[in-house]
mmJSON file of the N, C-alpha and C atoms, coordinates in Angstrom:
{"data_MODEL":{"atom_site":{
"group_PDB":["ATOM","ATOM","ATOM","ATOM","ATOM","ATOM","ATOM","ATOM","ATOM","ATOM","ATOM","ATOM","ATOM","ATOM","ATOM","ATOM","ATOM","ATOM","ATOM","ATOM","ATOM","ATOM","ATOM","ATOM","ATOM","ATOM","ATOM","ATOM","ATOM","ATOM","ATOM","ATOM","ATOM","ATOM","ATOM","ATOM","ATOM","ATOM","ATOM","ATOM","ATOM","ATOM","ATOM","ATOM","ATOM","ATOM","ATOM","ATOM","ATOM","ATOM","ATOM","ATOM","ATOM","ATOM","ATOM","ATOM","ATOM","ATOM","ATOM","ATOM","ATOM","ATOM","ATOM","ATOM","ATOM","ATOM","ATOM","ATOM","ATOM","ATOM","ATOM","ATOM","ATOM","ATOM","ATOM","ATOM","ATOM","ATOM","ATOM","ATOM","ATOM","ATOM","ATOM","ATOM","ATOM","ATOM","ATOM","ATOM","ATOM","ATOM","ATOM","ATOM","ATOM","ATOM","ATOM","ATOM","ATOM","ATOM","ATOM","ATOM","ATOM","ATOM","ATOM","ATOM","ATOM","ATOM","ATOM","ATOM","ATOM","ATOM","ATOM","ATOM","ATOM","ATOM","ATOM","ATOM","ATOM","ATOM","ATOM","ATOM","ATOM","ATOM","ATOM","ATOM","ATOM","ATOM","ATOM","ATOM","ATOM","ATOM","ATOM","ATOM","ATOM","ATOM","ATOM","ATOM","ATOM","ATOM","ATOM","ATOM","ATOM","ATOM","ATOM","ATOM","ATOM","ATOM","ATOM","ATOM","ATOM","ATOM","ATOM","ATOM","ATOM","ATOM","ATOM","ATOM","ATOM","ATOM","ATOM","ATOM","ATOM","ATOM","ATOM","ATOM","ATOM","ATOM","ATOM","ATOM","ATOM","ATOM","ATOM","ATOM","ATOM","ATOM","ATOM","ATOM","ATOM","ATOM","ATOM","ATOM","ATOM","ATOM","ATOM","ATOM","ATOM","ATOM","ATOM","ATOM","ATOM","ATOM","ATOM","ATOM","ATOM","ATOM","ATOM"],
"id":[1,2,3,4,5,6,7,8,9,10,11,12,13,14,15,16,17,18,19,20,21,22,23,24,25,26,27,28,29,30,31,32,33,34,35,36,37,38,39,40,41,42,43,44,45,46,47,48,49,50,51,52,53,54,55,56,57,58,59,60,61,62,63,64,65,66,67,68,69,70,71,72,73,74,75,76,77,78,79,80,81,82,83,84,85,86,87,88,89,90,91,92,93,94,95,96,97,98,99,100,101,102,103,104,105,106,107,108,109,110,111,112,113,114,115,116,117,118,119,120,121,122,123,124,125,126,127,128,129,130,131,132,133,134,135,136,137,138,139,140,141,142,143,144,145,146,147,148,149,150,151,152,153,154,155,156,157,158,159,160,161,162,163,164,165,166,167,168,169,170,171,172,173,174,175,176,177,178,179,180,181,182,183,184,185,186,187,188,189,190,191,192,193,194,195],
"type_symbol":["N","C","C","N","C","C","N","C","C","N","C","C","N","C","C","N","C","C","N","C","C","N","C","C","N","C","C","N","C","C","N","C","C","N","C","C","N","C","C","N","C","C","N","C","C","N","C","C","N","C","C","N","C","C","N","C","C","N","C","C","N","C","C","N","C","C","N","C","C","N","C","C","N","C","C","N","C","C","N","C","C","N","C","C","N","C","C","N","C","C","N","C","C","N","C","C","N","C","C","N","C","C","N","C","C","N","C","C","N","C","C","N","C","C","N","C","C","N","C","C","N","C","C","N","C","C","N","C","C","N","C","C","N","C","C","N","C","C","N","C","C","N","C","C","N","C","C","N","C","C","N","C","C","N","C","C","N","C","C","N","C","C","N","C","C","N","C","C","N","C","C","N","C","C","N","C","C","N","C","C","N","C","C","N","C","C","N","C","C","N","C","C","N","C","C"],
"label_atom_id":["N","CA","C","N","CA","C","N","CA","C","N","CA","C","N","CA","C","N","CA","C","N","CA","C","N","CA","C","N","CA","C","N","CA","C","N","CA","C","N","CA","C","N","CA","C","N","CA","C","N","CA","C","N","CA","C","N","CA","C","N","CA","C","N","CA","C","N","CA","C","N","CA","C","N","CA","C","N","CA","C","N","CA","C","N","CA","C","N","CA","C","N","CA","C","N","CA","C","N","CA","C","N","CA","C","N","CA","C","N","CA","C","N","CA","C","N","CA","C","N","CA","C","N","CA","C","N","CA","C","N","CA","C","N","CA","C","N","CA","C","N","CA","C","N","CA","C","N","CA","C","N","CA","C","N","CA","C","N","CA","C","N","CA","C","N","CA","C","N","CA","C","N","CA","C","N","CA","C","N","CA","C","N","CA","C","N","CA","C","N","CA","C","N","CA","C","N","CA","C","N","CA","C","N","CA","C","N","CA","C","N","CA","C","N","CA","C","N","CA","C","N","CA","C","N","CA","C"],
"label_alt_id":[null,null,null,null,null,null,null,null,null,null,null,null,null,null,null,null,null,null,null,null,null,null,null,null,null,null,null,null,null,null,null,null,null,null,null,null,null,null,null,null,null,null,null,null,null,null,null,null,null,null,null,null,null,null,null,null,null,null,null,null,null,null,null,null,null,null,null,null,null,null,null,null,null,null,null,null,null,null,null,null,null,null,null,null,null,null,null,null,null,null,null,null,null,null,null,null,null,null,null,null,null,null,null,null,null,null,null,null,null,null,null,null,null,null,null,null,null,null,null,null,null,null,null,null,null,null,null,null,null,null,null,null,null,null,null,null,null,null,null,null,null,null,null,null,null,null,null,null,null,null,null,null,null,null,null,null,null,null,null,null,null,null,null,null,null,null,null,null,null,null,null,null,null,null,null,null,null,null,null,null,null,null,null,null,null,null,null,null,null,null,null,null,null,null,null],
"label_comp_id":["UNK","UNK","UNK","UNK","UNK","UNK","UNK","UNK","UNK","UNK","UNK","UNK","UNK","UNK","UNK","UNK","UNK","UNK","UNK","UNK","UNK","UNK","UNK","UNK","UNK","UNK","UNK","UNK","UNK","UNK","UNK","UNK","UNK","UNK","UNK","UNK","UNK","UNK","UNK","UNK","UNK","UNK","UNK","UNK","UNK","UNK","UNK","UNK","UNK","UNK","UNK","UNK","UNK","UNK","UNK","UNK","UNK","UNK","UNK","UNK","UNK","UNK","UNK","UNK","UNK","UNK","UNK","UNK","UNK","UNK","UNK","UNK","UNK","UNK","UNK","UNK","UNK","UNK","UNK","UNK","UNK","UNK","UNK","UNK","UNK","UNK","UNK","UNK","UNK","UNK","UNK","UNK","UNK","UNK","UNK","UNK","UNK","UNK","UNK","UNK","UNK","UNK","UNK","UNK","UNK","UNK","UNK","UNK","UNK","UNK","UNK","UNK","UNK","UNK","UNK","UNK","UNK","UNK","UNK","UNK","UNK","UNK","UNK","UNK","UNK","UNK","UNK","UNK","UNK","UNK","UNK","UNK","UNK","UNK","UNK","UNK","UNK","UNK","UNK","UNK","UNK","UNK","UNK","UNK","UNK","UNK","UNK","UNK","UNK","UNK","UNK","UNK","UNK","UNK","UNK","UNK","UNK","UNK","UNK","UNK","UNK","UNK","UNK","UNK","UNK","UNK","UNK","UNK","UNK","UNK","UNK","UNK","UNK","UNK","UNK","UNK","UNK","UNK","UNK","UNK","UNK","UNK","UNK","UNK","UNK","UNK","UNK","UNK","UNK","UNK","UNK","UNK","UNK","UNK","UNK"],
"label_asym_id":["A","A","A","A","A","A","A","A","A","A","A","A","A","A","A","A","A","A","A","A","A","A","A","A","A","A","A","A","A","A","A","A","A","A","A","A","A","A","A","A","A","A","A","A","A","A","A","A","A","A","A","A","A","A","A","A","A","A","A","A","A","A","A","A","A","A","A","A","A","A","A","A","A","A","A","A","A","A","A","A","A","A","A","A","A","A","A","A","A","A","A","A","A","A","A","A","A","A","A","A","A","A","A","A","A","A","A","A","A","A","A","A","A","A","A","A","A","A","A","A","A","A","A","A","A","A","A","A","A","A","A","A","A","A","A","A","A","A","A","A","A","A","A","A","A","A","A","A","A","A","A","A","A","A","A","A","A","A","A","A","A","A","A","A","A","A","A","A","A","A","A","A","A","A","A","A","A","A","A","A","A","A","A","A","A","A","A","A","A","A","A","A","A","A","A"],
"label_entity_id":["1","1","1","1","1","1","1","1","1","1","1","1","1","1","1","1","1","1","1","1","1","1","1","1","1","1","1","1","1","1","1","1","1","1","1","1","1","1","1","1","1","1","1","1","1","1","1","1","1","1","1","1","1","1","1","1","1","1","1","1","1","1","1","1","1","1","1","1","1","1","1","1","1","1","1","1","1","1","1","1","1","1","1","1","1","1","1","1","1","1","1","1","1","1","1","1","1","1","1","1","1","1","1","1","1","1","1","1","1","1","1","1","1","1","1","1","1","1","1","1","1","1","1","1","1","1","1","1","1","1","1","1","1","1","1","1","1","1","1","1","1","1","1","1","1","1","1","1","1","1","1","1","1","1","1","1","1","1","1","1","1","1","1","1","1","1","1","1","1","1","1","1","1","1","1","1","1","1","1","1","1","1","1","1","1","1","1","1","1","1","1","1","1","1","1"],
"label_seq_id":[1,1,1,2,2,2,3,3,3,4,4,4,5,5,5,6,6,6,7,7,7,8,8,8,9,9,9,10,10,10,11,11,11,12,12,12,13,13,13,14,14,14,15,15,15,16,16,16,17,17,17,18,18,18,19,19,19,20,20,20,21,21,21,22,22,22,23,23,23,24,24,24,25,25,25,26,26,26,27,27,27,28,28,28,29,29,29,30,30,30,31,31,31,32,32,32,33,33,33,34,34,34,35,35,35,36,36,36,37,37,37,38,38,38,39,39,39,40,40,40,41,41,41,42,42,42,43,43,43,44,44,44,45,45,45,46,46,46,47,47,47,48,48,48,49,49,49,50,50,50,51,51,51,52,52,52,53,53,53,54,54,54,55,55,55,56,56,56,57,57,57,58,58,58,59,59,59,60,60,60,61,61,61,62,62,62,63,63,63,64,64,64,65,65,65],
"pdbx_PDB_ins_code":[null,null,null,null,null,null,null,null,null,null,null,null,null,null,null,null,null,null,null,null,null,null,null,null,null,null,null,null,null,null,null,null,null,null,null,null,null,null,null,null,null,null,null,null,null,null,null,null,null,null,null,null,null,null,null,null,null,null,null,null,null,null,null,null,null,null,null,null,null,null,null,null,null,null,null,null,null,null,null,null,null,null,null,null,null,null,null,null,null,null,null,null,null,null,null,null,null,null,null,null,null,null,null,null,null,null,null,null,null,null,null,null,null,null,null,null,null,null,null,null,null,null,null,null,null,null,null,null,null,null,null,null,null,null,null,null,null,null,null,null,null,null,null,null,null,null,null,null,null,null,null,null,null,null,null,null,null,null,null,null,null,null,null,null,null,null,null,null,null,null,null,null,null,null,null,null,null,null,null,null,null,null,null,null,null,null,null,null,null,null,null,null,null,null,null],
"Cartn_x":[-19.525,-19.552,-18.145,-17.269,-15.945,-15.104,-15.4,-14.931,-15.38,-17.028,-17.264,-16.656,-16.197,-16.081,-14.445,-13.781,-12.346,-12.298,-13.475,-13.402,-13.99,-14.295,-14.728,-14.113,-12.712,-11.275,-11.106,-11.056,-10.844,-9.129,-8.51,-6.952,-6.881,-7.599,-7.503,-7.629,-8.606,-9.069,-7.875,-7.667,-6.131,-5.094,-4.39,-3.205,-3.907,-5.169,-5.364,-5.59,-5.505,-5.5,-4.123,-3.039,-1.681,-1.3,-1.948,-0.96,-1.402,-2.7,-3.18,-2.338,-2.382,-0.958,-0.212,0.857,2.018,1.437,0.712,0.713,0.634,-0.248,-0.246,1.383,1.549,3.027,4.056,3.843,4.784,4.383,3.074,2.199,3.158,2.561,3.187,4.585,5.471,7.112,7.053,6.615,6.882,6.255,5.29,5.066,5.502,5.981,6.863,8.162,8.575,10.216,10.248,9.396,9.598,10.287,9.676,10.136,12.371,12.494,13.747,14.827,14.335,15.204,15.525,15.857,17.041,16.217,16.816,16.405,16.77,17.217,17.351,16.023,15.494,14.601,12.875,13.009,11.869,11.354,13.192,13.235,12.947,13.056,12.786,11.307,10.707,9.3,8.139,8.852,8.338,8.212,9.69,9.572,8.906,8.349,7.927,6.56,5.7,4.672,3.987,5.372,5.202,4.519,5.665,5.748,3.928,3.153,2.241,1.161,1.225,0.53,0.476,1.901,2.347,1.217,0.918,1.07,-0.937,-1.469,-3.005,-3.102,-2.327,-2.846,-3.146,-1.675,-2.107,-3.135,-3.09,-4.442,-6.055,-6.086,-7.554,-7.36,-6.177,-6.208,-6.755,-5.999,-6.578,-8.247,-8.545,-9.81,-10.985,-10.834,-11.741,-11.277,-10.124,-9.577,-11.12],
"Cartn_y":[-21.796,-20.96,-20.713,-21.709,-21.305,-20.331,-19.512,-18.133,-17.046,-16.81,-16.063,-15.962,-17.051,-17.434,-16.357,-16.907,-16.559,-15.072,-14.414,-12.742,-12.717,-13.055,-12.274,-12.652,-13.245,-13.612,-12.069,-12.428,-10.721,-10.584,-11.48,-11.207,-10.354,-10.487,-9.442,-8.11,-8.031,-6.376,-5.871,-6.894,-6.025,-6.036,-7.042,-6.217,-5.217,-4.445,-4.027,-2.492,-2.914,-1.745,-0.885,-2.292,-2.018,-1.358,-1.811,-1.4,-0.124,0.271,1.783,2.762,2.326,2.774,3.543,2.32,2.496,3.148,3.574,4.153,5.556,6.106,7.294,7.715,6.838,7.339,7.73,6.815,7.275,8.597,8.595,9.823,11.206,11.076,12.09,12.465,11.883,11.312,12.512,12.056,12.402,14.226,14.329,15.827,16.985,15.977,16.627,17.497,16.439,16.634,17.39,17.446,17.297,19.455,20.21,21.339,21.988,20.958,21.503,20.121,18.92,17.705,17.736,16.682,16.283,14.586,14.402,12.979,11.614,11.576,10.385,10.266,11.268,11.614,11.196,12.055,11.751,10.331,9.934,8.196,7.393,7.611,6.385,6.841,8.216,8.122,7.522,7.234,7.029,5.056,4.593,3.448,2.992,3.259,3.084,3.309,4.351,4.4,3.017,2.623,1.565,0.223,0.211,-0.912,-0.548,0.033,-0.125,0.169,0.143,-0.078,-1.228,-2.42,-3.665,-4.497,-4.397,-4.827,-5.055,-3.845,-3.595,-4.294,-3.886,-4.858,-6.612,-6.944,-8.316,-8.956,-8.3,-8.645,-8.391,-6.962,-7.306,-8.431,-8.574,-10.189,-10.972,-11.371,-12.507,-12.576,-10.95,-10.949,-11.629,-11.116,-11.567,-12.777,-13.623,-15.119,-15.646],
"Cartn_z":[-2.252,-1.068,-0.524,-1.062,-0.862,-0.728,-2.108,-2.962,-2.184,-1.081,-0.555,0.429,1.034,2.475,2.549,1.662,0.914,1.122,0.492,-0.165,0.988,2.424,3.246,4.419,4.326,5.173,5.753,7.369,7.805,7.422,7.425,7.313,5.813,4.767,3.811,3.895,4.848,4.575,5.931,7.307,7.754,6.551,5.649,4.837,3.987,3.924,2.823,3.675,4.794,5.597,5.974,6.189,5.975,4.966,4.086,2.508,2.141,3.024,2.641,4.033,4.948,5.297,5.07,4.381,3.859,2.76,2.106,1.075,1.202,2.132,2.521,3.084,4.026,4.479,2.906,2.195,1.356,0.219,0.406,0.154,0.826,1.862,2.749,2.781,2.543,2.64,1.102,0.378,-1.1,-0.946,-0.518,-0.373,0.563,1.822,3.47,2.843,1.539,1.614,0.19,-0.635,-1.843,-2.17,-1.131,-1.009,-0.703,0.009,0.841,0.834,0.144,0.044,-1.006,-1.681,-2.737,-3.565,-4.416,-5.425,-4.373,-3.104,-2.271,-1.551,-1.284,0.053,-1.078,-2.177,-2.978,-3.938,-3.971,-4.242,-3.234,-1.869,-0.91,-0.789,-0.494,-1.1,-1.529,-3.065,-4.056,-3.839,-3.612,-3.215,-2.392,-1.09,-0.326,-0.914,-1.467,-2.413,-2.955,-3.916,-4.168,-3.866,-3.119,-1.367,-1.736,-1.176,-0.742,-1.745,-2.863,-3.794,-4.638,-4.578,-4.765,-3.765,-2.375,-1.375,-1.383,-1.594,-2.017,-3.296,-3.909,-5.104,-5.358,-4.258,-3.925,-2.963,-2.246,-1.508,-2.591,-3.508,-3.946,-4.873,-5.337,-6.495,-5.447,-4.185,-3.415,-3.168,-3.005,-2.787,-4.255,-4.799,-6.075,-7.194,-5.776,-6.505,-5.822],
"occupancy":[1.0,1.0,1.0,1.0,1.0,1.0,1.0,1.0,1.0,1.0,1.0,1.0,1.0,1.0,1.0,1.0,1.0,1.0,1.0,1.0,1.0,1.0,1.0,1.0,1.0,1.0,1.0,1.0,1.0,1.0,1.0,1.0,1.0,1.0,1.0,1.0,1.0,1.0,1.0,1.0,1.0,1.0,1.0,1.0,1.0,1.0,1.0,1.0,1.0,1.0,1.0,1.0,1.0,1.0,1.0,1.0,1.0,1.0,1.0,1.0,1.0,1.0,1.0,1.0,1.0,1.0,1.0,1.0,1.0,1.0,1.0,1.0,1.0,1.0,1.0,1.0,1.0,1.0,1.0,1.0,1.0,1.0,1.0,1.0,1.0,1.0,1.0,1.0,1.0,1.0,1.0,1.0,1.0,1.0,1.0,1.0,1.0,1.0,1.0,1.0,1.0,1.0,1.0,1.0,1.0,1.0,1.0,1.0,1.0,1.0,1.0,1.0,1.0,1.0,1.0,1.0,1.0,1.0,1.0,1.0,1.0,1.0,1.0,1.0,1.0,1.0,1.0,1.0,1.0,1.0,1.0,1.0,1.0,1.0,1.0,1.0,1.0,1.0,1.0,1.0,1.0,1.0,1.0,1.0,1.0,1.0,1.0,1.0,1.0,1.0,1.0,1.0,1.0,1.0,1.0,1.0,1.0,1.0,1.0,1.0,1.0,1.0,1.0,1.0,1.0,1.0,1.0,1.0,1.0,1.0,1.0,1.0,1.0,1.0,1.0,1.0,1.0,1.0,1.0,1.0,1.0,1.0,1.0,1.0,1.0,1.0,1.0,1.0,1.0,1.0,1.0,1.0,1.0,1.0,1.0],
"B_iso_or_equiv":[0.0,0.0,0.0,0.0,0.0,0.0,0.0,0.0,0.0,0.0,0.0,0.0,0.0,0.0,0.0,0.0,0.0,0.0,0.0,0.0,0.0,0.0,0.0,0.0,0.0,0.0,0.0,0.0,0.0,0.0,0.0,0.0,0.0,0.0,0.0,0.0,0.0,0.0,0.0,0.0,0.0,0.0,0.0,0.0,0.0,0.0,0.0,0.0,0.0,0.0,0.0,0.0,0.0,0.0,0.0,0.0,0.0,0.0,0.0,0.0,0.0,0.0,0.0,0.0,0.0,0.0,0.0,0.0,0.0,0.0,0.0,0.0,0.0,0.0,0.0,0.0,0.0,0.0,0.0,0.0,0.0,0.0,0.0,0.0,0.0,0.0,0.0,0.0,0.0,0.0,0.0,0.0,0.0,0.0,0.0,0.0,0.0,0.0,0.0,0.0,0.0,0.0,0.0,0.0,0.0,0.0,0.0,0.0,0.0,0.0,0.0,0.0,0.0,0.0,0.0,0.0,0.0,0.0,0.0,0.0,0.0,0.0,0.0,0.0,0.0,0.0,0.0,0.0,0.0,0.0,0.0,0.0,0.0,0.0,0.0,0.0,0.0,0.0,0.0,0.0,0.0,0.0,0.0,0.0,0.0,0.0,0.0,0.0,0.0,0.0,0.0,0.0,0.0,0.0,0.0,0.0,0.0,0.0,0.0,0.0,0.0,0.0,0.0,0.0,0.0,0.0,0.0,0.0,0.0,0.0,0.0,0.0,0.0,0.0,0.0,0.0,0.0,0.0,0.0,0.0,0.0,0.0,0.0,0.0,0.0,0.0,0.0,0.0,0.0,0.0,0.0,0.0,0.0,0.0,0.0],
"pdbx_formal_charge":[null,null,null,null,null,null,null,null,null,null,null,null,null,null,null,null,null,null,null,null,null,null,null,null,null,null,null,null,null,null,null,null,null,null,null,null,null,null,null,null,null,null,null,null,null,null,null,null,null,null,null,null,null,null,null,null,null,null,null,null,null,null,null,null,null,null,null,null,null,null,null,null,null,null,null,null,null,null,null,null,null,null,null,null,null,null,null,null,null,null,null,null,null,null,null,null,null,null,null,null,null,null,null,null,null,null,null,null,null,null,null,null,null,null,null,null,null,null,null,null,null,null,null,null,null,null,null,null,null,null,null,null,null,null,null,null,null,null,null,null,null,null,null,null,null,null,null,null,null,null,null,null,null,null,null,null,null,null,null,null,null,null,null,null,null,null,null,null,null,null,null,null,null,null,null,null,null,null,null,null,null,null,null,null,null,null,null,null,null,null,null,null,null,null,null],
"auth_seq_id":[1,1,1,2,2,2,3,3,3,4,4,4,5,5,5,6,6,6,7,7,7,8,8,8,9,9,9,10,10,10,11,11,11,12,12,12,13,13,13,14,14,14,15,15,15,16,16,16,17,17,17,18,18,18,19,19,19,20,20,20,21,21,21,22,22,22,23,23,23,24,24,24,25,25,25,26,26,26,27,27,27,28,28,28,29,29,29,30,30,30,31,31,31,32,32,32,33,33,33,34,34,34,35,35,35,36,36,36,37,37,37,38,38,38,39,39,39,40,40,40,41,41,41,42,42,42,43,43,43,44,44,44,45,45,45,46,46,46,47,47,47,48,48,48,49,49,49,50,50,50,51,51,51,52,52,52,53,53,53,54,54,54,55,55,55,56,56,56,57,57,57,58,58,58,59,59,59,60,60,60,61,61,61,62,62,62,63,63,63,64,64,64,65,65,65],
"auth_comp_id":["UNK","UNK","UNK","UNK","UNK","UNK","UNK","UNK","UNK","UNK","UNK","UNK","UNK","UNK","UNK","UNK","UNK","UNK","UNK","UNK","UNK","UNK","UNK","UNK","UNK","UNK","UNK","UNK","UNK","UNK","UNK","UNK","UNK","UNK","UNK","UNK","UNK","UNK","UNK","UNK","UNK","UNK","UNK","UNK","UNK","UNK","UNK","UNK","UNK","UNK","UNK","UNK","UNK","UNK","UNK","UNK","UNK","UNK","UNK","UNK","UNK","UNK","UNK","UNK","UNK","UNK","UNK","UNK","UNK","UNK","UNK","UNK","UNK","UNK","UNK","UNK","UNK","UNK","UNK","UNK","UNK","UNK","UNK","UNK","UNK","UNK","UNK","UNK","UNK","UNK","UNK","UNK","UNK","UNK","UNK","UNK","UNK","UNK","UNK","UNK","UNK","UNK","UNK","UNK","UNK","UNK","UNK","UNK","UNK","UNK","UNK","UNK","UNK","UNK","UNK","UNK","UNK","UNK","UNK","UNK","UNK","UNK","UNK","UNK","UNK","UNK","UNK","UNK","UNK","UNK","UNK","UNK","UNK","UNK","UNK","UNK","UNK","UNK","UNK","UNK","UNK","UNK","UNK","UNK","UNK","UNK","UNK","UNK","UNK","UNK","UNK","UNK","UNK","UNK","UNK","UNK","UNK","UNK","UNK","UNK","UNK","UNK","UNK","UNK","UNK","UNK","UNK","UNK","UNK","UNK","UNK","UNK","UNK","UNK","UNK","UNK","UNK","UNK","UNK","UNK","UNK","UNK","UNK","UNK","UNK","UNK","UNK","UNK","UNK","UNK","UNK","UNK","UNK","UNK","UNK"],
"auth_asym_id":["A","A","A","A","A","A","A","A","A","A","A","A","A","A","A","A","A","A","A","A","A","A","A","A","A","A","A","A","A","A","A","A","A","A","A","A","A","A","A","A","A","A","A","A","A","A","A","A","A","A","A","A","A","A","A","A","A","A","A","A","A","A","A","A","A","A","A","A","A","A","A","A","A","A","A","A","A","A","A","A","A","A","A","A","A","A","A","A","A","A","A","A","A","A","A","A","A","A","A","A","A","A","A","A","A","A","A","A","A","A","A","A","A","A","A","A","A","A","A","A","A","A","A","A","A","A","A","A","A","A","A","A","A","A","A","A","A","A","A","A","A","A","A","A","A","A","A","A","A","A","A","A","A","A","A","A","A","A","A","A","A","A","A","A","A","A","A","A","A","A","A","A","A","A","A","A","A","A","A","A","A","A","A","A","A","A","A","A","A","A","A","A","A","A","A"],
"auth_atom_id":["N","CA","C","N","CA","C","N","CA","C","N","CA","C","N","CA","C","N","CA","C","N","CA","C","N","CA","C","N","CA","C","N","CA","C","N","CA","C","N","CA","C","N","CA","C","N","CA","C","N","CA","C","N","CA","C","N","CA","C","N","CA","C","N","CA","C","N","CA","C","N","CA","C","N","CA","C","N","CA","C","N","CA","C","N","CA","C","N","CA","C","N","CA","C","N","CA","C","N","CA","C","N","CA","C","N","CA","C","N","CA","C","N","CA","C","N","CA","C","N","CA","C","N","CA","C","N","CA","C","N","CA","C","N","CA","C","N","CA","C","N","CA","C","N","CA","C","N","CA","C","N","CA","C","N","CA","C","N","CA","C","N","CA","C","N","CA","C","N","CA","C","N","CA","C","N","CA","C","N","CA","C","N","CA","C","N","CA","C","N","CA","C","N","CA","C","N","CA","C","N","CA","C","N","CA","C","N","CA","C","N","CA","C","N","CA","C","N","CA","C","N","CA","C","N","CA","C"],
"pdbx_PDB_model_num":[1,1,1,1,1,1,1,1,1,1,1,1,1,1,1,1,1,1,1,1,1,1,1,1,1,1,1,1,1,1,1,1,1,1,1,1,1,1,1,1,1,1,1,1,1,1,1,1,1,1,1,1,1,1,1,1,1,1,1,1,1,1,1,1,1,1,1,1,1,1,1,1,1,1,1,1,1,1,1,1,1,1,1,1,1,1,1,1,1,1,1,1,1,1,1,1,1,1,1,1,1,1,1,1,1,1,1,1,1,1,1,1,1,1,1,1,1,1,1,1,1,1,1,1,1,1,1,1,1,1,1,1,1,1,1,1,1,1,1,1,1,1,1,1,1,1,1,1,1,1,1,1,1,1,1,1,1,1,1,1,1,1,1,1,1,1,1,1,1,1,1,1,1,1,1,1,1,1,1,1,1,1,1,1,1,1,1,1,1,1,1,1,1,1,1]
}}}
């Protein structure tokens, strides 16, 4: 009953809420600029993308540890 108790920790689903977030933001970042900016503006983007696809991913591992 451990494992359920675990996968149904509310602190998961807030970072998983964070990390969708940040993911959209960097969503958005990447399509706002991608017209009238330059390879700095579409790289911090993309990183930030990242950031929040790194960030979801660790939380569903935690979830279905």
């Amino acid at each position: 009953m451990e494992s359920m108790e675990n996968a149904n920790a509310e602190g998961h689903y807030k970072l998983l809420t964070v990390a969708i977030i940040i993911g959209i933001v960097g969503v958005f970042l990447r399509f706002a600029g991608d017209a009238n900016t330059g390879f700095m503006f579409t790289s911090i983007s993309n990183v930030i993308l990242i950031i929040g696809i790194l960030i979801a991913l660790k939380c569903v591992f935690a979830i279905m540890k």
